[in-house]
C-alpha atoms as one frame of an Amber mdcrd trajectory, in Angstrom:
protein
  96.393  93.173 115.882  99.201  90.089 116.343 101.721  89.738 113.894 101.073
  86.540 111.933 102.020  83.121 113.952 104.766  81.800 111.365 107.837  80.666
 111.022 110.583  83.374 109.661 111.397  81.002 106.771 107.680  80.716 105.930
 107.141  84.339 106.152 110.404  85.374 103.664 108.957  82.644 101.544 105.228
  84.132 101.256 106.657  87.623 100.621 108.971  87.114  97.983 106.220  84.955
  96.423 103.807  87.594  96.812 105.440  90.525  96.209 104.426  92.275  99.294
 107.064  93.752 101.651 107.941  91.738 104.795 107.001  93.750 106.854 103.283
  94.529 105.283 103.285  90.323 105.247 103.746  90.045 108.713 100.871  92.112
 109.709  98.338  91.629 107.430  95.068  90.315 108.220  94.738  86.868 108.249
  91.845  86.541 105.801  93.457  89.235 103.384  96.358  86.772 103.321  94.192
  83.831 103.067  92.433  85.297  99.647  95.769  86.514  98.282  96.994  82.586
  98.945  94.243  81.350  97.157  94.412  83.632  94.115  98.423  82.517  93.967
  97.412  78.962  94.067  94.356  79.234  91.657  97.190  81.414  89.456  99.872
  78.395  89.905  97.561  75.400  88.772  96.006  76.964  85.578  99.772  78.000
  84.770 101.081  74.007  85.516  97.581  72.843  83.281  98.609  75.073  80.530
 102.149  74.122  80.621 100.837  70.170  80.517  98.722  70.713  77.610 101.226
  71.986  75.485 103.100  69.055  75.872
């Protein structure tokens, strides 16, 4: 399997904000990566609509 086709900035980025090891990051399956990318995002909006309605 390829490594990933991203930028080192991009990659440092995703694996601090996933937690995962660079390393791991770099040659994980693309649709593993995909669903763990969606489950941040998902995570990130209801935390921003939470913080909003408490406002």
């Amino acid at each position: 399997m390829r490594p990933l086709q991203i930028s080192p900035e991009t990659a440092v980025k995703l694996s601090e904000k996933l937690g995962v090891p660079l390393e791991h990051l770099m040659h994980m399956p693309q649709h593993i990566l995909m669903k763990k990318l969606a489950e941040l995002a998902k995570e990130e909006t209801s935390n921003s609509s939470q913080s909003e309605s408490k406002e």
